[in-house]
DRENTORKOL-3810 file (N, C-alpha, C; in nm, 4 decimals):
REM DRENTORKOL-3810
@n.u->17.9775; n.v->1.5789; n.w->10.9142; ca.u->17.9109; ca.v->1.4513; ca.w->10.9039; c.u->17.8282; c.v->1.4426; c.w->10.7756
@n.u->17.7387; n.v->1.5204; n.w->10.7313; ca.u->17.6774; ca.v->1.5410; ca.w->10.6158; c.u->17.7555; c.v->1.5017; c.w->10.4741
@n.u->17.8688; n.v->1.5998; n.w->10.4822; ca.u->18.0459; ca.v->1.5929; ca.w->10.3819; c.u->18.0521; c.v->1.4524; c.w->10.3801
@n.u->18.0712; n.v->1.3353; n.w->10.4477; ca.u->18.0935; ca.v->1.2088; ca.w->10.4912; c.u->18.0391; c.v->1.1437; c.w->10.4271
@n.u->17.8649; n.v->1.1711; n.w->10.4156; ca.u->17.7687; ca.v->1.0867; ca.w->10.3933; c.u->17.7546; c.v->1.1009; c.w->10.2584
@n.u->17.7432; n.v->1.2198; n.w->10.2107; ca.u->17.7482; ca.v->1.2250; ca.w->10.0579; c.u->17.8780; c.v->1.2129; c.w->9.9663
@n.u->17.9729; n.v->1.1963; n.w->10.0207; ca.u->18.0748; ca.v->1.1121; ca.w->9.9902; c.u->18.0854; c.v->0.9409; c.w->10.0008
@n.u->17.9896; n.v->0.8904; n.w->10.0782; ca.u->17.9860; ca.v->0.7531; ca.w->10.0704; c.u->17.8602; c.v->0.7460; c.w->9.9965
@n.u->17.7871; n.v->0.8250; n.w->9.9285; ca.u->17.7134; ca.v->0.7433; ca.w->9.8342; c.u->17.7471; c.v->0.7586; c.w->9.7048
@n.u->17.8867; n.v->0.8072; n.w->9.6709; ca.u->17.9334; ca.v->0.8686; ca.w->9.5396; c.u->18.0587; c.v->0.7718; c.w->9.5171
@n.u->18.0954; n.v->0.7018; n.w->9.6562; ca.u->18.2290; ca.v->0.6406; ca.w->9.6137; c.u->18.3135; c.v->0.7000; c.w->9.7010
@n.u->18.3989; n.v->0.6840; n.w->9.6269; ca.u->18.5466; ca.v->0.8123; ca.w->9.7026; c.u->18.5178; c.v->0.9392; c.w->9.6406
@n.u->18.3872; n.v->1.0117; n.w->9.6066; ca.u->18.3886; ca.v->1.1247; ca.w->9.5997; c.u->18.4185; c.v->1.1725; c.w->9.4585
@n.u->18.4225; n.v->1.0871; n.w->9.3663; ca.u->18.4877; ca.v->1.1230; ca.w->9.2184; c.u->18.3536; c.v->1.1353; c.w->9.1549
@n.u->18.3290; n.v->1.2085; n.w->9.0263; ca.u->18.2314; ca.v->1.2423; ca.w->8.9405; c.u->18.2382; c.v->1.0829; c.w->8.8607
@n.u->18.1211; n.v->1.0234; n.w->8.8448; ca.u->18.1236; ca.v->0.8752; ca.w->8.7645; c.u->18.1082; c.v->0.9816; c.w->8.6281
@n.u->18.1693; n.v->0.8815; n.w->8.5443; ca.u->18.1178; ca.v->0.9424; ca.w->8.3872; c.u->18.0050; c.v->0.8291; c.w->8.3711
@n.u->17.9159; n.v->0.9172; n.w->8.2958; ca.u->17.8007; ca.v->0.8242; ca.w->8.2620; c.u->17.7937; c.v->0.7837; c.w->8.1147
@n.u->17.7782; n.v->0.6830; n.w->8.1108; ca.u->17.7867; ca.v->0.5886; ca.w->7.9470; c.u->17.6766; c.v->0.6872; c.w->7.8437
@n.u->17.7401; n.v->0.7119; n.w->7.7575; ca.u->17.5912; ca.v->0.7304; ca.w->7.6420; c.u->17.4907; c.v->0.6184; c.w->7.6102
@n.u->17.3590; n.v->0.7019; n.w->7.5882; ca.u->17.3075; ca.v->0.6167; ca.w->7.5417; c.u->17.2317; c.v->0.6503; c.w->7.4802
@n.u->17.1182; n.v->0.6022; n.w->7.3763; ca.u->17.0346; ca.v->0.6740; ca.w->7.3058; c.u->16.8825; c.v->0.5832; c.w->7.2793
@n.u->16.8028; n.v->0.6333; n.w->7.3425; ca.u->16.6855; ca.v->0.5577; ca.w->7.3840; c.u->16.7243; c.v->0.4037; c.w->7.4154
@n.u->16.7937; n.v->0.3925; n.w->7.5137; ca.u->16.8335; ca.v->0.2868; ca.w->7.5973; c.u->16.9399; c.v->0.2012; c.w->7.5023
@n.u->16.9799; n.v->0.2551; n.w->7.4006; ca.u->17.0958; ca.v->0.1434; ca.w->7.3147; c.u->17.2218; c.v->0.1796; c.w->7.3521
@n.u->17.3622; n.v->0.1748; n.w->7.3793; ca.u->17.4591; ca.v->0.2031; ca.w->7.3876; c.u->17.5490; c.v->0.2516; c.w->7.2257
@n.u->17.5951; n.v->0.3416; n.w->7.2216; ca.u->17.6779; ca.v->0.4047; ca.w->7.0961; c.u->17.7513; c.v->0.2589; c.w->6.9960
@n.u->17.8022; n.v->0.1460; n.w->7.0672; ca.u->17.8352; ca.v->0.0077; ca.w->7.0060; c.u->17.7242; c.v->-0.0200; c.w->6.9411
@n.u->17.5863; n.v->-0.0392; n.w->7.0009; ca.u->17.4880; ca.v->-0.0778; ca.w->6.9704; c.u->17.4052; c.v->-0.0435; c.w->6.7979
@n.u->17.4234; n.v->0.1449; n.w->6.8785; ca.u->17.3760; ca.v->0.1952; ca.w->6.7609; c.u->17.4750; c.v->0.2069; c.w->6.5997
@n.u->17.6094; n.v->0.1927; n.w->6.6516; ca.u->17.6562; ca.v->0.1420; ca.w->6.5453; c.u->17.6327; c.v->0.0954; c.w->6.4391
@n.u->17.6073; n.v->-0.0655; n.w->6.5319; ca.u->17.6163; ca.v->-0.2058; ca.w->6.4267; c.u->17.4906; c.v->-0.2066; c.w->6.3783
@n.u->17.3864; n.v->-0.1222; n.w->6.4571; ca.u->17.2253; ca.v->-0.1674; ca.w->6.3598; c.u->17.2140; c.v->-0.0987; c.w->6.2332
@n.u->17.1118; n.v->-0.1501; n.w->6.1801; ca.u->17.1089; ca.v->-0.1073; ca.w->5.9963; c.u->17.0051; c.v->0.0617; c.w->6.0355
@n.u->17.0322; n.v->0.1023; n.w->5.9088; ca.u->16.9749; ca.v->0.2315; ca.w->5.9058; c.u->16.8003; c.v->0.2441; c.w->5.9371
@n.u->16.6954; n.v->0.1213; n.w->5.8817; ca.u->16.6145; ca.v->0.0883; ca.w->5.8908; c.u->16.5736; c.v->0.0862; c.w->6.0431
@n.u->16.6585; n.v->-0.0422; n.w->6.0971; ca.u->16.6149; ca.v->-0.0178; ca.w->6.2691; c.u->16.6286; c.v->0.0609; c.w->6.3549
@n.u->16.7453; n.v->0.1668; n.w->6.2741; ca.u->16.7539; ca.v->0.2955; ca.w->6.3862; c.u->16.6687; c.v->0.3761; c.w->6.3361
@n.u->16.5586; n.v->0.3643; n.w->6.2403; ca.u->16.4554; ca.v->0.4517; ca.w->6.2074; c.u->16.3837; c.v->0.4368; c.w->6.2659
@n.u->16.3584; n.v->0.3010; n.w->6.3499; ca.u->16.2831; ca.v->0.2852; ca.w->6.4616; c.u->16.2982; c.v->0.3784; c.w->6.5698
@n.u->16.4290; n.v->0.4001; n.w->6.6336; ca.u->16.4188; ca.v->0.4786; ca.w->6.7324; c.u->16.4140; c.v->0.6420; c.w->6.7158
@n.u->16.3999; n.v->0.6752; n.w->6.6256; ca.u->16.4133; ca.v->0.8188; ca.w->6.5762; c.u->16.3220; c.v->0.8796; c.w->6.6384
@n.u->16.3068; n.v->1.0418; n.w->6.6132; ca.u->16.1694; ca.v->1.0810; ca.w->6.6007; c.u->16.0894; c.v->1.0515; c.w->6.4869
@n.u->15.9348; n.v->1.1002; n.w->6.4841; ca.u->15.8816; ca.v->1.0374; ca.w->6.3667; c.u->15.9172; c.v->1.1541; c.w->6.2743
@n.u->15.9268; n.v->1.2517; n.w->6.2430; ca.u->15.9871; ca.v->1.3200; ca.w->6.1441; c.u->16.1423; c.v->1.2636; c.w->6.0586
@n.u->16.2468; n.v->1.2154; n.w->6.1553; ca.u->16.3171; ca.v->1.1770; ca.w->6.0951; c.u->16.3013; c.v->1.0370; c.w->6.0290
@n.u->16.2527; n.v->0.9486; n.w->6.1428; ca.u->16.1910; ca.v->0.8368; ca.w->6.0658; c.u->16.1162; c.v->0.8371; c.w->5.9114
@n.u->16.0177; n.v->0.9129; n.w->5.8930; ca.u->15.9504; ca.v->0.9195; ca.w->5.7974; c.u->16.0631; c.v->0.9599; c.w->5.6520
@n.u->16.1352; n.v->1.0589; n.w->5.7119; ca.u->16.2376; ca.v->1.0700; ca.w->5.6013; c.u->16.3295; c.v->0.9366; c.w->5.6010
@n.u->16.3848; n.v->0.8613; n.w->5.6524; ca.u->16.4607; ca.v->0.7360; ca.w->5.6161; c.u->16.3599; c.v->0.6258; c.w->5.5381
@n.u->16.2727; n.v->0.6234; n.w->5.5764; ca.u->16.1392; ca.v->0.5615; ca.w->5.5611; c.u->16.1305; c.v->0.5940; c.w->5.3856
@n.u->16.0714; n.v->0.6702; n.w->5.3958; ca.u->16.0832; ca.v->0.7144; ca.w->5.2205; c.u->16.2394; c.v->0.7119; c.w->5.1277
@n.u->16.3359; n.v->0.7431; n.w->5.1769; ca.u->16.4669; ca.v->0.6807; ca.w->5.1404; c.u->16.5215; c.v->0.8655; c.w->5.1084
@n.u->16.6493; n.v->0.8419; n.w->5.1451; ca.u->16.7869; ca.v->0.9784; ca.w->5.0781; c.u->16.7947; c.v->1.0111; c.w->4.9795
@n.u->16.7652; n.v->1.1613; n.w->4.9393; ca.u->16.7600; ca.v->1.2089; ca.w->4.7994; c.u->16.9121; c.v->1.1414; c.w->4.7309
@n.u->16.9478; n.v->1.1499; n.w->4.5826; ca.u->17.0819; ca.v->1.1409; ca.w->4.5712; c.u->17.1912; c.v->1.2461; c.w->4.6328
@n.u->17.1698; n.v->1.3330; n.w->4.6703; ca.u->17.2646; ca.v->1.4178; ca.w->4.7245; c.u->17.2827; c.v->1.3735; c.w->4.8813
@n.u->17.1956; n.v->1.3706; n.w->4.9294; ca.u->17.2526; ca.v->1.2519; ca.w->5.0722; c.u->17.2797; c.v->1.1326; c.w->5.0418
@n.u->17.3026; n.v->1.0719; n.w->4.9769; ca.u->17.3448; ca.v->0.9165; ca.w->4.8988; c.u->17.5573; c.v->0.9959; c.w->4.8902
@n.u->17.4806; n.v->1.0750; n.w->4.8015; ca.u->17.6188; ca.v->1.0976; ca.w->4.7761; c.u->17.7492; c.v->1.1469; c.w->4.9281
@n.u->17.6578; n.v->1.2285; n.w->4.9652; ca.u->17.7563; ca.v->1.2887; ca.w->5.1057; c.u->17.7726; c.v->1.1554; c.w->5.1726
@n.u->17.6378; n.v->1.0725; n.w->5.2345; ca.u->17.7523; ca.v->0.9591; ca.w->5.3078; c.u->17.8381; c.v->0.8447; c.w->5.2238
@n.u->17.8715; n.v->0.8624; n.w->5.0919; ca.u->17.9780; ca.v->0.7933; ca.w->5.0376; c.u->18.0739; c.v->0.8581; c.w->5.0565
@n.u->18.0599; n.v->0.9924; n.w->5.0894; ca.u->18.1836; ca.v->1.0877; ca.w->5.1065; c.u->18.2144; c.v->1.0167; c.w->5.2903
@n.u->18.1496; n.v->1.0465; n.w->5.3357; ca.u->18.1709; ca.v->0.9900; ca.w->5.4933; c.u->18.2326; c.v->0.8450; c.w->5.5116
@n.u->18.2018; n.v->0.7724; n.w->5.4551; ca.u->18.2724; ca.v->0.6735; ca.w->5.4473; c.u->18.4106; c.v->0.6468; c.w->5.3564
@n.u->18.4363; n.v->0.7101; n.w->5.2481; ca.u->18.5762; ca.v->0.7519; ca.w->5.2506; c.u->18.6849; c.v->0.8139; c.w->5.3239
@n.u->18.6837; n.v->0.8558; n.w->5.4525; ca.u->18.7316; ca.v->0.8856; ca.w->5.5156; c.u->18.8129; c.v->1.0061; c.w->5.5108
@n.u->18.7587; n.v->1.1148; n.w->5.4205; ca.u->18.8254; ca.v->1.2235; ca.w->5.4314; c.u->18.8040; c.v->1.3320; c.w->5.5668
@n.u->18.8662; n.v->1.4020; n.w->5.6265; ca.u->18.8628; ca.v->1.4282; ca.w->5.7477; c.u->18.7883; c.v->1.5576; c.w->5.7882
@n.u->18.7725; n.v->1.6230; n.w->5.6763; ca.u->18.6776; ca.v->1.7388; ca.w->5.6640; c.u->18.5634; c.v->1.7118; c.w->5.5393
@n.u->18.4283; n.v->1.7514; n.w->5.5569; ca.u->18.3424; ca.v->1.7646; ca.w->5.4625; c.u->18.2833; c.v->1.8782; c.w->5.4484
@n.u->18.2413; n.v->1.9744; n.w->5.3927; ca.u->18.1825; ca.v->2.0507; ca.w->5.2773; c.u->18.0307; c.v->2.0396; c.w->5.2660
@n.u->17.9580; n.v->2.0756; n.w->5.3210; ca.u->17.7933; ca.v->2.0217; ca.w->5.2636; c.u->17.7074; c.v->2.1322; c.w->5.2786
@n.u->17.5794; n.v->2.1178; n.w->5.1760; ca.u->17.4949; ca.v->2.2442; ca.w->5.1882; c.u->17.3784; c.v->2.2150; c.w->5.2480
@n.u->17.3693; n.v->2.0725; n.w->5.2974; ca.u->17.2832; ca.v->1.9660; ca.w->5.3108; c.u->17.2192; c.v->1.9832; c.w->5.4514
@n.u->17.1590; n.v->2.1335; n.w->5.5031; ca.u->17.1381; ca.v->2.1093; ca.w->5.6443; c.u->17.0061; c.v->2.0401; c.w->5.6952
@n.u->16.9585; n.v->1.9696; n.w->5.5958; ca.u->16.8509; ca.v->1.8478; ca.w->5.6530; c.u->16.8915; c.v->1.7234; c.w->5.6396
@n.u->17.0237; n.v->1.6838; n.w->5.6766; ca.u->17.0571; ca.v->1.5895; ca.w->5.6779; c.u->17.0543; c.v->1.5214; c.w->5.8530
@n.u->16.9841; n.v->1.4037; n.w->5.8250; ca.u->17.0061; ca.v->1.3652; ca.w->6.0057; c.u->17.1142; c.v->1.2977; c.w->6.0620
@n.u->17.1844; n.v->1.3456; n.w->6.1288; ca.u->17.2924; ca.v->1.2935; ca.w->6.2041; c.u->17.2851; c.v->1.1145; c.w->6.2509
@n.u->17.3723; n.v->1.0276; n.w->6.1800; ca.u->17.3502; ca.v->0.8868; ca.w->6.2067; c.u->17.5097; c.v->0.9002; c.w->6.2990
@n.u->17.4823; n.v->0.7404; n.w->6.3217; ca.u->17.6131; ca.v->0.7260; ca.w->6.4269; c.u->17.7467; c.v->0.7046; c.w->6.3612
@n.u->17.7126; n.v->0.6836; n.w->6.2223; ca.u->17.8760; ca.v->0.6805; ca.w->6.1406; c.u->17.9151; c.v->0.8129; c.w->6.1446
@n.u->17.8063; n.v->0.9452; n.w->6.1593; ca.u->17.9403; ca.v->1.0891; ca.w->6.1638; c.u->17.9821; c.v->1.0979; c.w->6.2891
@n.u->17.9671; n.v->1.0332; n.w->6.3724; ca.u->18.0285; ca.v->1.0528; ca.w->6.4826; c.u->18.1983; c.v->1.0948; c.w->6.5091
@n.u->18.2537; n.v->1.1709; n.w->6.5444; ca.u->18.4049; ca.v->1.2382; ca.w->6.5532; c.u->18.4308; c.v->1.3350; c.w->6.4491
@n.u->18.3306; n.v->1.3300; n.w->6.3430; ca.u->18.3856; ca.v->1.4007; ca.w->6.2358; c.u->18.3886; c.v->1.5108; c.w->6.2390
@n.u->18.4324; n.v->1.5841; n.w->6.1127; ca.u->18.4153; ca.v->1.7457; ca.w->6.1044; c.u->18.3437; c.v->1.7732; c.w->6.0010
@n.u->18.2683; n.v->1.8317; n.w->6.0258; ca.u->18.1464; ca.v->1.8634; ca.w->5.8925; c.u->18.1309; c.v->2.0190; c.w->5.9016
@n.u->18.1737; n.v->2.0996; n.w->5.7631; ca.u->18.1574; ca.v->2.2308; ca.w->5.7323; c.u->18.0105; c.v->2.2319; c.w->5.7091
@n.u->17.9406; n.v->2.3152; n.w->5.7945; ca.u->17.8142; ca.v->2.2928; ca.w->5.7352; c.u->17.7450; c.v->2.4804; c.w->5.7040
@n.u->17.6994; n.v->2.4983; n.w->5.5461; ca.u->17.6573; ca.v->2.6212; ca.w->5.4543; c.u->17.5856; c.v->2.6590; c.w->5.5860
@n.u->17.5912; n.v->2.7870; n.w->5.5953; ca.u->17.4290; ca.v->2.8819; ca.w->5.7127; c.u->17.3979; c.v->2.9598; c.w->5.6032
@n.u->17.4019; n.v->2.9508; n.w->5.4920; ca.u->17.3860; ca.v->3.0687; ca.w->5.3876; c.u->17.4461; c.v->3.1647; c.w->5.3139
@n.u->17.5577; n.v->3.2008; n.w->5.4160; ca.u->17.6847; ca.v->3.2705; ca.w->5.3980; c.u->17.8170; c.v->3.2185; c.w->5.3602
@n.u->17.8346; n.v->3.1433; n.w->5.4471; ca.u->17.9824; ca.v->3.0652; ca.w->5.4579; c.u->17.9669; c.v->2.8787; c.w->5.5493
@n.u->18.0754; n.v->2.8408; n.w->5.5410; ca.u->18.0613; ca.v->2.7290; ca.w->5.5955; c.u->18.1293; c.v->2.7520; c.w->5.7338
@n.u->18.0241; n.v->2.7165; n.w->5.8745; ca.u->18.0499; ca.v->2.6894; ca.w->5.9379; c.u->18.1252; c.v->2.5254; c.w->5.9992
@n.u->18.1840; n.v->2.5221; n.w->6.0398; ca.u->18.2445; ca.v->2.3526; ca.w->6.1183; c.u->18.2181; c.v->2.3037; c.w->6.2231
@n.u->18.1930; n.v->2.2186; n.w->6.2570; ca.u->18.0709; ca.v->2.1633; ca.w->6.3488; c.u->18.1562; c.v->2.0078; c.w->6.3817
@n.u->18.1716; n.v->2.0013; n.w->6.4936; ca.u->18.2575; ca.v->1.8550; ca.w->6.5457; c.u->18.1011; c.v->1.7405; c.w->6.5783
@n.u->18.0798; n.v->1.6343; n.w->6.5025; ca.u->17.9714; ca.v->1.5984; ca.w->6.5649; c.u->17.9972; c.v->1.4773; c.w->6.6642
@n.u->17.9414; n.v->1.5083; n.w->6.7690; ca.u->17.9208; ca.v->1.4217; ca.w->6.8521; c.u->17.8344; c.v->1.3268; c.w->6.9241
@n.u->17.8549; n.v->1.2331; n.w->6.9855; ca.u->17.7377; ca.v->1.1426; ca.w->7.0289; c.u->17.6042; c.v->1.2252; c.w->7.0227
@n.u->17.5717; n.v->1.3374; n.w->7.1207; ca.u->17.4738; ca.v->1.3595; ca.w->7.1567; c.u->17.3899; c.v->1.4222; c.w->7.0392
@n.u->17.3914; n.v->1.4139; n.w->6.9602; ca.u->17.3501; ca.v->1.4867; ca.w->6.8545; c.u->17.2715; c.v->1.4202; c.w->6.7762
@n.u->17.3117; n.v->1.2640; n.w->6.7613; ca.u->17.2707; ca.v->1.1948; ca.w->6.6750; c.u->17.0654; c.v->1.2035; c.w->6.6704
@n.u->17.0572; n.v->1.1460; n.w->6.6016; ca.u->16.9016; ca.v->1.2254; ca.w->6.5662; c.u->16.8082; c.v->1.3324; c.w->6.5054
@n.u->16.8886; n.v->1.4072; n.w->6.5217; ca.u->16.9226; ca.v->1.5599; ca.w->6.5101; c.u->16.9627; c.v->1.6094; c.w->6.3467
@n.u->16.8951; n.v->1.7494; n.w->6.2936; ca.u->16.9607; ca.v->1.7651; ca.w->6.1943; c.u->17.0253; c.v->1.8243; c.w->6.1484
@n.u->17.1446; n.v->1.8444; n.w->6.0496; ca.u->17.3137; ca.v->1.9463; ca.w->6.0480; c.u->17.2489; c.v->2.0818; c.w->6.0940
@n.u->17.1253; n.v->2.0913; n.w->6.0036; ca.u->17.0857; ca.v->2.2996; ca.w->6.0425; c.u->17.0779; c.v->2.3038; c.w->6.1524
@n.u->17.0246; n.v->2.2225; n.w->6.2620; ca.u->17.0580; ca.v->2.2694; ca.w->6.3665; c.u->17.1680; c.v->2.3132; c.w->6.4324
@n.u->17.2541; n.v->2.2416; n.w->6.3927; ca.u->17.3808; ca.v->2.3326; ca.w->6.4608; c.u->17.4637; c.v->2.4819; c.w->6.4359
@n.u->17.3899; n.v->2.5275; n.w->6.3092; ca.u->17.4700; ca.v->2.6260; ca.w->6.2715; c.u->17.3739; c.v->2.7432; c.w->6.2428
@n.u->17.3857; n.v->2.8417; n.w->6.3032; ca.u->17.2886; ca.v->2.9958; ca.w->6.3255; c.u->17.3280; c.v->3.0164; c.w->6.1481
@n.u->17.1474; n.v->3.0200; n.w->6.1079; ca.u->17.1627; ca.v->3.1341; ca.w->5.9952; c.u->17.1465; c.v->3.3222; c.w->6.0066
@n.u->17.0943; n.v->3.3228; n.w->6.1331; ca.u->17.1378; ca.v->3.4969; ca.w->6.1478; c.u->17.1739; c.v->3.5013; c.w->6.2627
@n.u->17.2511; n.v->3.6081; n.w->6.2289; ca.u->17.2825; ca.v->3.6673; ca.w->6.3236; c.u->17.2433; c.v->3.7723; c.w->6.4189
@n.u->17.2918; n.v->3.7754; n.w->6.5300; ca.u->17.2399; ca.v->3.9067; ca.w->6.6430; c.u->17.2527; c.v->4.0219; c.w->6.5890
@n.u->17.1296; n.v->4.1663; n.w->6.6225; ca.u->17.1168; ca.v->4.2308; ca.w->6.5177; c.u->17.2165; c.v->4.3371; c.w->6.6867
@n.u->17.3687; n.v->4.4273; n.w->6.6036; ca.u->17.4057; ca.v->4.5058; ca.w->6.6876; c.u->17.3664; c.v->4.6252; c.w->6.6457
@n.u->17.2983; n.v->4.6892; n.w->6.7464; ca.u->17.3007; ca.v->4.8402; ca.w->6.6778; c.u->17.3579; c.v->4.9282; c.w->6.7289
@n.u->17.4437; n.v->5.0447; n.w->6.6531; ca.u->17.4947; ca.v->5.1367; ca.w->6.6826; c.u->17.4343; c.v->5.2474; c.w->6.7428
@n.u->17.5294; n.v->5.3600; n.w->6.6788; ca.u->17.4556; ca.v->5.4916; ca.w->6.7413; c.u->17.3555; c.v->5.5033; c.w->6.5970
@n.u->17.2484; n.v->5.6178; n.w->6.6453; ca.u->17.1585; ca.v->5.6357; ca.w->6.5091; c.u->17.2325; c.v->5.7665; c.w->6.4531
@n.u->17.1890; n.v->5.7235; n.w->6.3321; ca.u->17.2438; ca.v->5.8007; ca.w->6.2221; c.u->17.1989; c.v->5.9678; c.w->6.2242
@n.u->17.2407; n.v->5.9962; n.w->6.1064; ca.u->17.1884; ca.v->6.1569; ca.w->6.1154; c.u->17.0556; c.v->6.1596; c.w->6.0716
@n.u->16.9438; n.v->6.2589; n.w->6.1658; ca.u->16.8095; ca.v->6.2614; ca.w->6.1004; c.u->16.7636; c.v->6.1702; c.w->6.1859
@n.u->16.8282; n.v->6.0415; n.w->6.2529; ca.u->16.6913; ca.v->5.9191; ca.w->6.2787; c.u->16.6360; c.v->6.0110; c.w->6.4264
@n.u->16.6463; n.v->6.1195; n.w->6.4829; ca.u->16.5808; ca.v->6.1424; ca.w->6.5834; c.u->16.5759; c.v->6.3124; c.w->6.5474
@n.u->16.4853; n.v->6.3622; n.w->6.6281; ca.u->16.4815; ca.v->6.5343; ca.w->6.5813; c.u->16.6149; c.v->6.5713; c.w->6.6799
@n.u->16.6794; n.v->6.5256; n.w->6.8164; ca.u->16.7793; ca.v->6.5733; ca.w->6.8372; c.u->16.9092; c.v->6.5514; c.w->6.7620
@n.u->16.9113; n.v->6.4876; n.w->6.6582; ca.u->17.0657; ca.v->6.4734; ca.w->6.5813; c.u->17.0498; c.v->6.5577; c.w->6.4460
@n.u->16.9402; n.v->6.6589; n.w->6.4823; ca.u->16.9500; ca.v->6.7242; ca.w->6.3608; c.u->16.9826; c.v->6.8472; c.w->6.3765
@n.u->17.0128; n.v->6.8675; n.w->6.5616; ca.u->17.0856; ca.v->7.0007; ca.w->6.5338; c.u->17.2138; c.v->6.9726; c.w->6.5883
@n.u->17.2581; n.v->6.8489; n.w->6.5727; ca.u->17.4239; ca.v->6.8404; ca.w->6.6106; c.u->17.4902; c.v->6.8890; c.w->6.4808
@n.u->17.6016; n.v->6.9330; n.w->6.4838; ca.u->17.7143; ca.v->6.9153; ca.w->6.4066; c.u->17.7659; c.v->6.8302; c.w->6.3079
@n.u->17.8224; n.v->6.8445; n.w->6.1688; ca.u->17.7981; ca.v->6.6771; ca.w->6.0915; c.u->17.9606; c.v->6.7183; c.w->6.0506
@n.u->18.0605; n.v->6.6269; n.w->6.1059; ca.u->18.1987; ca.v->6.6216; ca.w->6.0322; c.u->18.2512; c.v->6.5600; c.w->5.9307
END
């Protein structure tokens, strides 16, 4: 009976997908507004950076985004995620190499460094010869 009941408040029992949204606007929404009014909904850190305006090197990357090439290249990890990168693929520098990063709705706000670890987990082995007084009377091959 329980099984029953929480099945009739779900429907026929199926998972609803729930719409995105981003401080109550829908992904259409945030689209079509200008860069200005979605500085409104930002945090104030990112705000303040739209606010003061995009160095030329973020000028330049979203002319690259809007050309429509299908992979990008950038070293740019303070760049804030708007709703035009949405689907894309963005290689983004950790220092080393370029990681690739699919961006998606939920992200928007957000900035590229966040998505990509600049260090890594430290593994450690066995210790070397000397690092303890017992490996100094083992055997050395």
């Amino acid at each position: 009976m329980l099984h029953e009941e929480q099945e009739g408040r779900t429907g026929k029992g199926k998972m609803v997908k729930k719409e995105f949204t981003y401080k109550g606007k829908t992904f259409d929404e945030l689209n079509k507004m200008s860069i200005t009014e979605l500085a409104n909904l930002l945090p104030a850190r990112q705000r303040r950076k739209i606010k003061r305006g995009f160095t030329e090197q973020h000028k330049i990357f979203l002319k690259k985004l809007k050309r429509g090439k299908p992979t990008i290249k950038t070293h740019l990890r303070d760049m804030i995620i708007l709703p035009e990168m949405i689907g894309r693929m963005i290689k983004i520098h950790n220092g080393k190499e370029f990681v690739q990063v699919m961006i998606e709705k939920e992200m928007i706000g957000h900035m590229l460094g966040e998505f990509t670890m600049t260090r890594k987990k430290v593994q450690h082995s066995a210790p070397g010869v000397g690092a303890t007084k017992s490996s100094a009377s083992l055997s050395v091959k």
